[in-house]
PASE-275344 format. One record per atom (N, C-alpha, C): residue in three letters; x, y, z. Coordinates in steps of 0.2 Angstrom, whole numbers, plus 5000, padded with zeros to 4 digits. Example, Ala and Ser with C-alpha at 12.3 -4.5 7.8 and 13.67 -1.06 7.14 Angstrom:
% residues 2
ALA506649725039;ALA506249785039;ALA506649845039;SER506449895035;SER506849955036;SER506450005039;
END
This chain:
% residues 387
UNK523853234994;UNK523553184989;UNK523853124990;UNK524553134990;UNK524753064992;UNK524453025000;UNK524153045005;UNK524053025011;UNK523053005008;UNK522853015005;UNK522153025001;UNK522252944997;UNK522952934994;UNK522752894987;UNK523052834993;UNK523552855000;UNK523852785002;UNK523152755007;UNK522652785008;UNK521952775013;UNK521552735008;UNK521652745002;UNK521152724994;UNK521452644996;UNK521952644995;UNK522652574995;UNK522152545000;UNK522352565007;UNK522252525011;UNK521652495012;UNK521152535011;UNK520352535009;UNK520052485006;UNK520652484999;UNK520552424996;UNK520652364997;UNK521452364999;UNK521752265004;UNK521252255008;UNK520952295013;UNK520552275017;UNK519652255015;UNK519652285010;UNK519052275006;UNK519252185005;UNK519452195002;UNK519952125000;UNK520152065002;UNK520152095009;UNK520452045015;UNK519852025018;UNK519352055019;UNK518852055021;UNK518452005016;UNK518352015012;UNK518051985007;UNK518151885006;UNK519051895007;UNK519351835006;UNK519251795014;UNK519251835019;UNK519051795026;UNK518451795029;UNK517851815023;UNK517151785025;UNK517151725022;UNK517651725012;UNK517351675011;UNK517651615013;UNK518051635018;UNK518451555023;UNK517951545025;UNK517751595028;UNK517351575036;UNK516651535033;UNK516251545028;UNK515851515022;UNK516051445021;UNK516551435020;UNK516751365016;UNK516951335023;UNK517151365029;UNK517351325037;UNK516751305039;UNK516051335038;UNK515351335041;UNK515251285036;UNK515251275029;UNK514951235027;UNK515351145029;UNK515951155029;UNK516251085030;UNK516251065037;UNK516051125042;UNK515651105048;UNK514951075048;UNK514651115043;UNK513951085042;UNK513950995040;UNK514351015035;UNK514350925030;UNK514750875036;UNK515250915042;UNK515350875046;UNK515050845051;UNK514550895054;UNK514150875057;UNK513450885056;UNK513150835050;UNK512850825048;UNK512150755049;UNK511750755053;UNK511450685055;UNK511650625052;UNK511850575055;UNK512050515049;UNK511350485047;UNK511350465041;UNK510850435039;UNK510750375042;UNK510150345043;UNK509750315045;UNK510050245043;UNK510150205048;UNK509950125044;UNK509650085044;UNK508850085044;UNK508550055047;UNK507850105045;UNK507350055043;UNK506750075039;UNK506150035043;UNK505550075044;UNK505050035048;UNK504350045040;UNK504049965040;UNK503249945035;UNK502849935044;UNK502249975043;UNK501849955047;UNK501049935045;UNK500849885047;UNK500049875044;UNK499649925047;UNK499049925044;UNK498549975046;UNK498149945052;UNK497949915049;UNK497149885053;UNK497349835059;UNK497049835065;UNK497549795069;UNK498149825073;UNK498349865068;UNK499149905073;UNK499049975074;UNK498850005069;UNK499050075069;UNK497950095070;UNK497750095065;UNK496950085067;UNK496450015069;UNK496050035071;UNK495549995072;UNK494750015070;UNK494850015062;UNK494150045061;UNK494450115057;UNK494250165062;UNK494450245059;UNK494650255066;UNK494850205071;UNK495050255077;UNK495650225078;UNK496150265078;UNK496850255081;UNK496850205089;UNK497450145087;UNK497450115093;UNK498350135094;UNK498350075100;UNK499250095102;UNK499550125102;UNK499350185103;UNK499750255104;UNK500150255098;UNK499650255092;UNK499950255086;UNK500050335082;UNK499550385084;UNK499850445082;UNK500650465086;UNK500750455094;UNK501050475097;UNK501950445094;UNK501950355093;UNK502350345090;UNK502550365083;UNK502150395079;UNK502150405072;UNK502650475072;UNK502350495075;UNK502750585077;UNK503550575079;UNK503550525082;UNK504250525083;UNK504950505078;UNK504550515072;UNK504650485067;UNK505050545060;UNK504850595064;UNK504850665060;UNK505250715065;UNK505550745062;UNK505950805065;UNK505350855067;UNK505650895072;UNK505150965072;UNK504951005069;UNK505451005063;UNK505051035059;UNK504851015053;UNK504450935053;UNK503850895052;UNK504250875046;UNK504850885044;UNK505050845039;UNK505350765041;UNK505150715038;UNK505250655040;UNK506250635040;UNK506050605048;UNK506750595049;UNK506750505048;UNK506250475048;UNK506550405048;UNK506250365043;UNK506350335038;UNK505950315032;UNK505450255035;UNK504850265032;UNK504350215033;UNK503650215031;UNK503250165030;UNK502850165023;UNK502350115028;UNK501550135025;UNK501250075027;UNK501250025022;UNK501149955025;UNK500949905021;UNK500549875022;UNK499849875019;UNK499249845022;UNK498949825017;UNK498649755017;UNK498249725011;UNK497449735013;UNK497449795015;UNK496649805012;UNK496949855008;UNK496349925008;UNK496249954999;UNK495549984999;UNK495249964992;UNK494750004988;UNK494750064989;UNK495050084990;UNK495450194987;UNK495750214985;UNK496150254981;UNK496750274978;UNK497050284984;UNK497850264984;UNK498450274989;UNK498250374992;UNK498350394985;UNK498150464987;UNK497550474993;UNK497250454992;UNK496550474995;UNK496550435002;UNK497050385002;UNK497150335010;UNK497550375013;UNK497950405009;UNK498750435014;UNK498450525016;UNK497850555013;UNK497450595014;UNK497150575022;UNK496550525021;UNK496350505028;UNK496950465035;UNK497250445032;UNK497750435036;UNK498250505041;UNK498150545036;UNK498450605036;UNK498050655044;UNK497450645043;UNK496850675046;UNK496750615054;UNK496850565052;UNK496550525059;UNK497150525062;UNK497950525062;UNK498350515065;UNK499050575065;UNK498850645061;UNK499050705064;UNK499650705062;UNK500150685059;UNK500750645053;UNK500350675045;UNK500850705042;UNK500850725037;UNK500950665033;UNK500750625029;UNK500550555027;UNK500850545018;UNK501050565015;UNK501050565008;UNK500950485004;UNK500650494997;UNK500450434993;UNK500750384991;UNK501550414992;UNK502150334989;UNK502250314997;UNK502050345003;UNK502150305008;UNK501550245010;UNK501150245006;UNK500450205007;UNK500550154999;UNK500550085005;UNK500650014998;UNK500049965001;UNK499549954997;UNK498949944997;UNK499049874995;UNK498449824995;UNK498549764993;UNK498649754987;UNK498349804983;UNK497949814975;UNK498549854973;UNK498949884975;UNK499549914971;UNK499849884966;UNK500149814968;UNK500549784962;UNK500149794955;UNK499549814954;UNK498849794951;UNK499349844945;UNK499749894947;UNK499949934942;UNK500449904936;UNK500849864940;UNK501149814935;UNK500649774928;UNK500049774930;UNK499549744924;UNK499449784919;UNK499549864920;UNK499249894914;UNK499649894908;UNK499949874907;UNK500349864901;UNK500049824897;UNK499549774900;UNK499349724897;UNK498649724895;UNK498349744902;UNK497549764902;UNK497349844901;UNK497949864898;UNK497649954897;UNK496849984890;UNK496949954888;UNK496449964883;UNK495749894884;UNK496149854886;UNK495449804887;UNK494949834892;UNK494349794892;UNK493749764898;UNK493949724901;UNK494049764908;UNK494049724913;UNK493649734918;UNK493449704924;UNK493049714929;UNK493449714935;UNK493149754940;UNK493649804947;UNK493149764953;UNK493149714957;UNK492749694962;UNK492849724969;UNK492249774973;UNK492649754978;UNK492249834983;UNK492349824990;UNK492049874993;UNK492249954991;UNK492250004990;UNK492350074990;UNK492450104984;UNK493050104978;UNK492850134974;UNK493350104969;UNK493250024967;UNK493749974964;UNK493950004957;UNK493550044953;UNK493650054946;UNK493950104947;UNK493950164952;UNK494450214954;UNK494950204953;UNK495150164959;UNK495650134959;UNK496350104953;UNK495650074948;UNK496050044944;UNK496350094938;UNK495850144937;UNK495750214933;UNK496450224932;UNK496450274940;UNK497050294942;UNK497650254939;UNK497650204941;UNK498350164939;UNK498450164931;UNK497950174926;UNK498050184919;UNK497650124915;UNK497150114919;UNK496650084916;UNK496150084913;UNK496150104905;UNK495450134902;UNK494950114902;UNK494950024902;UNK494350014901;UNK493949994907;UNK494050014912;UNK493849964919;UNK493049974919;UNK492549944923;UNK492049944924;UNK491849904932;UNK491749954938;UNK491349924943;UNK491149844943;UNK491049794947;UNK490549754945;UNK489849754948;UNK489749824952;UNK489149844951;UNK488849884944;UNK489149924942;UNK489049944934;UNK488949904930;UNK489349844929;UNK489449784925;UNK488749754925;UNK488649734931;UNK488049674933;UNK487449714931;UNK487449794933;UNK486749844930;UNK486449834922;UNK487249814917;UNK486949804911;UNK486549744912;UNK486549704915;UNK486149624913;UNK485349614916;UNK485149614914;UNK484549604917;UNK484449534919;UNK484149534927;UNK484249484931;UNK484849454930;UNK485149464930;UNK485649444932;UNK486049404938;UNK485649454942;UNK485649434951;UNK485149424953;UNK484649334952;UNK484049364955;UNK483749364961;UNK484249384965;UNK483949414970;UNK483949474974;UNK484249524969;UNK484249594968;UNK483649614974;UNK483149604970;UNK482449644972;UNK482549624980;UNK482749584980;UNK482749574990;UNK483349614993;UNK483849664988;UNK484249674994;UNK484249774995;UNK484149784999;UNK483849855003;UNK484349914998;UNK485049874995;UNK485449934992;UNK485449924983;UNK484849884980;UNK484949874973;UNK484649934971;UNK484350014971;UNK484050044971;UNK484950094970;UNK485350084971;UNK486050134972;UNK486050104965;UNK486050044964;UNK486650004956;UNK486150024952;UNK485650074952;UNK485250104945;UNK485750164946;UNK485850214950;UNK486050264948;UNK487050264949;UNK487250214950;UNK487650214950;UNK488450214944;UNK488150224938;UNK488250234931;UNK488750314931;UNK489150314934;UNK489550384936;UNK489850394925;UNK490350454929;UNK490450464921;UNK490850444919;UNK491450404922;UNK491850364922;UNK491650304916;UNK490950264921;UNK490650214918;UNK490450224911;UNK490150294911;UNK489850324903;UNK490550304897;UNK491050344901;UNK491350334896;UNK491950274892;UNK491650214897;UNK491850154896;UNK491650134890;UNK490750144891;UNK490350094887;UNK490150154881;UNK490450204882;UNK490350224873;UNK491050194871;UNK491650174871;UNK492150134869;UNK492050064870;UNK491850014873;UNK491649954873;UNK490849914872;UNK490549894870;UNK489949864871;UNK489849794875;UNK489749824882;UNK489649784885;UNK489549714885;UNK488849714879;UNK488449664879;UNK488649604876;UNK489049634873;UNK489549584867;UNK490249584867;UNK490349634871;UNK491249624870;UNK491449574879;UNK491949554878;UNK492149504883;UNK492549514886;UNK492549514892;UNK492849534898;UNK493549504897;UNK494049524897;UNK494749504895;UNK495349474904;UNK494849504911;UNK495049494915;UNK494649534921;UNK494749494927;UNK494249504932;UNK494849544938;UNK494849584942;UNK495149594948;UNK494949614953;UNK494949564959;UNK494549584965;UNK495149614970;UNK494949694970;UNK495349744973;UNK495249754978;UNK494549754980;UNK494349764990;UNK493949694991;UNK493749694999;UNK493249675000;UNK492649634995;UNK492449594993;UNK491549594992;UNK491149614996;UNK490649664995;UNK490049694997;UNK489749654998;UNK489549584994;UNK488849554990;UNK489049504988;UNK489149454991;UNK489349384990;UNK489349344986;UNK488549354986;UNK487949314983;UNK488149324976;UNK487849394975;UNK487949434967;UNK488649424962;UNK489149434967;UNK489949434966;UNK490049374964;UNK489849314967;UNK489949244966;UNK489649214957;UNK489049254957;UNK488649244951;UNK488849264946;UNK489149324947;UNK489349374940;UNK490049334939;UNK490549324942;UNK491249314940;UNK491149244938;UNK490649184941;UNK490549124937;UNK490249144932;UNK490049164928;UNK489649194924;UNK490349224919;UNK490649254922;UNK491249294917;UNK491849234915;UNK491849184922;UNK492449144920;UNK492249094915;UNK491649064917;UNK491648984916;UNK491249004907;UNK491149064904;UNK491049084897;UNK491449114892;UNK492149124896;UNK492549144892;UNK492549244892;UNK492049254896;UNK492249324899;UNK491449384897;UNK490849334894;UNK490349364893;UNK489849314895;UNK489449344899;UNK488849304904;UNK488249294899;UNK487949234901;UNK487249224895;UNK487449184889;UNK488249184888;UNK488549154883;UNK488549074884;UNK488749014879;UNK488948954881;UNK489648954885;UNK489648894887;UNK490248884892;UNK491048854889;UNK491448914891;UNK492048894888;UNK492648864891;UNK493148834885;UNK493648814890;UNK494048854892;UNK494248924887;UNK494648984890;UNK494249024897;UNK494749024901;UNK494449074907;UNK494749144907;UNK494649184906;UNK494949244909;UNK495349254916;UNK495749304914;UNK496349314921;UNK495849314927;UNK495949294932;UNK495749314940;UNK496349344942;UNK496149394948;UNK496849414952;UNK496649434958;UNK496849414963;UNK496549444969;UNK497049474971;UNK496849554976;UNK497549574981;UNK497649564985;UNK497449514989;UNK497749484995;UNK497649414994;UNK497649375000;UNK497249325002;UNK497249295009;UNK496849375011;UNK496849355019;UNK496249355021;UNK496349265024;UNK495649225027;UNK495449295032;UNK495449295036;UNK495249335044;UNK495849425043;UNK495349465044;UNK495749525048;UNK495449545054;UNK495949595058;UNK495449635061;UNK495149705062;UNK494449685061;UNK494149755061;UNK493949795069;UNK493249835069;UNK493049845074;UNK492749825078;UNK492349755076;UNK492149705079;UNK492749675085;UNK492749665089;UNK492949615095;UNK493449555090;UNK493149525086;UNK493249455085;UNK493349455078;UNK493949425073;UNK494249445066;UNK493649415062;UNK493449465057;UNK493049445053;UNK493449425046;UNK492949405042;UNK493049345036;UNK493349395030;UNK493849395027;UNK494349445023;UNK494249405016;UNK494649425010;UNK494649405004;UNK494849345002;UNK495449315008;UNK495449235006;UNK494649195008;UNK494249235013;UNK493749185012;UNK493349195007;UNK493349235005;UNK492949264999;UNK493149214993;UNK493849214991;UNK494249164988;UNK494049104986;UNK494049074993;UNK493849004994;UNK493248984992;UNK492549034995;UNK491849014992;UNK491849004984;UNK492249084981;UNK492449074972;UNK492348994969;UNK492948984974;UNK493348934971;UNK493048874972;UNK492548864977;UNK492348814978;UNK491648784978;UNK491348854972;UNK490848854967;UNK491048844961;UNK491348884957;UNK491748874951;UNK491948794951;UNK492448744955;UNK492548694953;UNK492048644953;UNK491648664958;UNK490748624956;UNK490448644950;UNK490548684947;UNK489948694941;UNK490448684935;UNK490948694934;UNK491448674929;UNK492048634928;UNK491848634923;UNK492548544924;UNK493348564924;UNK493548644923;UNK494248634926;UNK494148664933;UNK494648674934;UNK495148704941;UNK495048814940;UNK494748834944;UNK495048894944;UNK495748904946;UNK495848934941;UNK496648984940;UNK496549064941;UNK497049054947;UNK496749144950;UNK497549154952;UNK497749204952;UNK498449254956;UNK498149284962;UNK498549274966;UNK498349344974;UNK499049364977;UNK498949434976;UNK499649474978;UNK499549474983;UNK499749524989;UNK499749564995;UNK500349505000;UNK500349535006;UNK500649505010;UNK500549435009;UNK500749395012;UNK501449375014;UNK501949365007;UNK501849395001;UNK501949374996;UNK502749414996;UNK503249374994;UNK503849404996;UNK504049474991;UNK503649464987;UNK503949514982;UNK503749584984;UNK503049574990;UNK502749644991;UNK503249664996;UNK503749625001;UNK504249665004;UNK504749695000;UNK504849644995;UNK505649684990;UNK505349744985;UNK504749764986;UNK504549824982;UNK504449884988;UNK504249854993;UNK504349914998;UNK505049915003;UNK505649885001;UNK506149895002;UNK506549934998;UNK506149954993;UNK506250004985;UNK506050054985;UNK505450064989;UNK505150114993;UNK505250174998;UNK505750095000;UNK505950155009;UNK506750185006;UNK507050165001;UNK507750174999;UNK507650234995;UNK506950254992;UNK506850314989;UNK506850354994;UNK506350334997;UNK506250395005;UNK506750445004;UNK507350405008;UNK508150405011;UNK508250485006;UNK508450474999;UNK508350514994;UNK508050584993;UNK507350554994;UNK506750614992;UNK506450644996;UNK506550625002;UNK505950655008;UNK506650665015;UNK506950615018;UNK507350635020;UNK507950665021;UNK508050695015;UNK508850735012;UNK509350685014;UNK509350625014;UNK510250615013;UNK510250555005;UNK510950575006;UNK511250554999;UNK511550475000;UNK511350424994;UNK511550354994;UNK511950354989;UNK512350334994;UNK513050314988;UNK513250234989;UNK513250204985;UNK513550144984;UNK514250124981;UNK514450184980;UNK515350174977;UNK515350114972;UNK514950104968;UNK515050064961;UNK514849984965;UNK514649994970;UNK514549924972;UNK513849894971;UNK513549874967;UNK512849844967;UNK512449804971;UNK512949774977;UNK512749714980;UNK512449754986;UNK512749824988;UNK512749844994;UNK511949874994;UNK511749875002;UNK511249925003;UNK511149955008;UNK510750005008;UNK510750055012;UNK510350045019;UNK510149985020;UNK509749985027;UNK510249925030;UNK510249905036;UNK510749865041;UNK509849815041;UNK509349875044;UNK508649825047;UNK508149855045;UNK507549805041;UNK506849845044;UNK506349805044;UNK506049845049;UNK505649815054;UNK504849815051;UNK504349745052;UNK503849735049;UNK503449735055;UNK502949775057;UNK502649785063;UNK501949775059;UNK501649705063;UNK501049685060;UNK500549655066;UNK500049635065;UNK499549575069;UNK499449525068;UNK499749505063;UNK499349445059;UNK499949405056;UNK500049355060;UNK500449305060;UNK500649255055;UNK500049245050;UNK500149195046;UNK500249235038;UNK500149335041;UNK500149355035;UNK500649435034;UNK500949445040;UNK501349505041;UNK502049475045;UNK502049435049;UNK502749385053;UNK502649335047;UNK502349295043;UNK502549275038;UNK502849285033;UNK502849365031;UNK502849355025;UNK503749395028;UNK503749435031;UNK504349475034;UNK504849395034;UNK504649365037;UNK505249285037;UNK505249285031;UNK504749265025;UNK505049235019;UNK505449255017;UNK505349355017;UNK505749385012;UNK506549395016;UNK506649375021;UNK507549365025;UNK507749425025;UNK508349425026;UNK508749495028;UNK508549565022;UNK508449615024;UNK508549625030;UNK508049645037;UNK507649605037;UNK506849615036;UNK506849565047;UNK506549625049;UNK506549595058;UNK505849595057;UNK505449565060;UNK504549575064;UNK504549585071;UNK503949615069;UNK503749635078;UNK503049615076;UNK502749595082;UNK502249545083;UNK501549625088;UNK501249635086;UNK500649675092;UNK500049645096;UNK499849625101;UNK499349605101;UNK498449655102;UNK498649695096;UNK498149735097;UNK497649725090;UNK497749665086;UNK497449645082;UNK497049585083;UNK497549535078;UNK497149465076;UNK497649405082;UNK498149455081;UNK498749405086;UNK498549435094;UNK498249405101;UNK498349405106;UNK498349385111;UNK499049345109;UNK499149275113;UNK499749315120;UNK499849265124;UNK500349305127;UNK500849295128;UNK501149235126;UNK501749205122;UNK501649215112;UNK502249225110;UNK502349215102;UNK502249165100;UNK501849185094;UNK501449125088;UNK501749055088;UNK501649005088;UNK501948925089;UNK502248925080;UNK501648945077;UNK501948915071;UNK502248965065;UNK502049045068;UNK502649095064;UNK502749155070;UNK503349125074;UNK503549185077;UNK503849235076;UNK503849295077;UNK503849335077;UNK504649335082;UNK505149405078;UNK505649415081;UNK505749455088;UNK505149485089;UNK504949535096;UNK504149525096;UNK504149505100;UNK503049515104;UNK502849595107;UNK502749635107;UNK502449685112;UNK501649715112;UNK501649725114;UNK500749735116;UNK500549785109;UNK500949835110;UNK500749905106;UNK501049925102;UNK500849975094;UNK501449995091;UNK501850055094;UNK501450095098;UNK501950125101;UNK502550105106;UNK502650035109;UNK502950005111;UNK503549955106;UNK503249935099;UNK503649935093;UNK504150005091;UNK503950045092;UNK504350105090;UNK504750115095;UNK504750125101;UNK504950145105;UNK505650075106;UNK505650035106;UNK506049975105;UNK506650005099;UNK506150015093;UNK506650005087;UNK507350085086;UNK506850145088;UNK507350195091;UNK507650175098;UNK507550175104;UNK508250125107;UNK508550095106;UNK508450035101;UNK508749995098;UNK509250025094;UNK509250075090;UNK509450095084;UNK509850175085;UNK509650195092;UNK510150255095;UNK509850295089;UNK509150315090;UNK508850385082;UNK508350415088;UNK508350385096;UNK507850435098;UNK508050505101;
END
């Protein structure tokens, strides 16, 4: 019995021992894991769409190929980075979906910052009124999403007025703006009456489709004080454009006419027909504040999508990037706007856009020139010892 109860003893120290020397070995794994552990990242890359990364819907500069390099193998994002492109007219959702799909990178909607994004900061103000969404692809959507009830199309809008535009009947797609009355629209105009209630503010989110018509209607909304058909007033309602870029480029060869020109015709009708000055806001590049809101963007990432942790030891001044890099085509409106906003902010110039010169821009260079963004990337991981 006793030789029975001294094997029970031992059975159990060893129970014991064993218990006590896994959980070393547990806490040795883990402070080896936390030791060698990837160091976070210093350094955040904004790239524009059009011009660098697509041209149209087709991928150029070996932009799926750099984009991957961007992600661990197992697809989780290993270096923080976000587009910044001042086009639009889709919900960010629905771009970082198609982006998702043309360039084989799992794409998420806080890393897509559109021209018309800032547009969210307005609902505070413009949540309940009539406003008007100008603009190619689906501007009301757009504005919806961000929490804006009352928004209405400016093809919806122009539907209620008869003649309105009269040169409708001459254009091959006025036959869509009958049935274009979605449910969205329905449910505007059983809370507002169109016909009498007054636009409290205009925002042109994409493109013009319709120059002509979009010219008419918004002279028509400004120069009355926010209802067409009415006398003419000296209150104007808010304008806002998202951008104001004269030229981008598209699939055409040669940069076609963007929202700054669109802008300028506005503007340069409205001061002819009316005795003041149009008063408009335009966000988007090169505007300094759209970098310091996507420097706020990529410092989330770091957090939510790359697993590592910011700590600033009580120091408020500090931050978590050394550099990031603006990789753009367009000179006067992505290497500009990266200078204005300063550290920590580098540019890299492509020539697969609006820029292709073969020396850097005379009058906003650029910190690096290269052909390609695949060739931007590949620079800023050697650069930065992350490849």
């Amino acid at each position: 019995m006793r030789f029975v109860t001294l094997i029970r003893v031992y059975q159990g120290r060893t129970r014991e021992s064993l218990r006590l020397c896994l959980f070393d070995v547990a806490r040795s794994f883990s402070q080896l894991h936390s030791q060698y552990q990837p160091e976070r990242p210093s350094f955040g890359i904004a790239f524009d769409i059009d011009g660098v990364i697509l041209r149209g819907r087709t991928p150029i500069g070996g932009s799926p190929q750099a984009l991957r390099k961007l992600y661990a193998d197992s697809g989780t994002l290993k270096i923080p980075f976000l587009f910044l492109t001042n086009g639009g007219g889709i919900p960010e959702s629905k771009r970082a979906s198609e982006l998702s799909k043309l360039l084989g990178v799992n794409i998420l909607p806080s890393q897509v910052v559109q021209g018309h994004s800032p547009f969210r900061s307005l609902v505070n103000r413009y949540e309940n009124e009539l406003v008007i969404a100008v603009g190619k692809g689906e501007p009301a959507a757009v504005m919806s999403e961000y929490g804006f009830k009352n928004v209405l199309s400016i093809d919806d809008y122009s539907s209620y007025f008869c003649n309105i535009d009269p040169l409708s009947r001459y254009k091959s797609w006025a036959i869509k703006q009958e049935v274009n009355k979605n449910s969205t629209s329905k449910e505007v105009t059983r809370r507002c009456n169109v016909l009498s209630d007054r636009v409290q503010a205009a925002f042109v989110v994409s493109d013009s489709v319709d120059w002509s018509r979009d010219i008419q209607v918004l002279c028509d909304i400004l120069t009355t004080g926010g209802l067409p058909g009415t006398e003419r007033s000296n209150h104007q309602p808010p304008l806002y454009f998202a951008n104001d870029d004269l030229e981008y480029q598209a699939e055409f060869p040669s940069e076609r006419l963007g929202m700054g020109a669109f802008r300028i015709a506005l503007e340069a009708v409205f001061n002819r027909i009316h005795h003041s000055t149009l008063e408009y806001t335009s966000f988007g590049k090169p505007n300094p504040s759209v970098f310091k809101n996507a420097e706020e963007i990529l410092r989330l990432q770091l957090s939510s999508y790359c697993n590592y942790q910011i700590v600033n030891n009580g120091n408020t001044g500090s931050h978590p990037f050394k550099t990031l890099y603006m990789i753009g085509d367009n000179p006067s409106v992505d290497i500009k706007g990266a200078k204005q906003a300063g550290h920590p902010w580098f540019s890299i110039l492509t020539r697969t856009g609006v820029f292709k010169g073969k020396e850097n821009h005379p009058e906003f260079p650029a910190d690096l020139v290269v052909d390609t963004v695949q060739e931007a990337v590949d620079y800023i991981l050697e650069n930065e010892c992350a490849s």
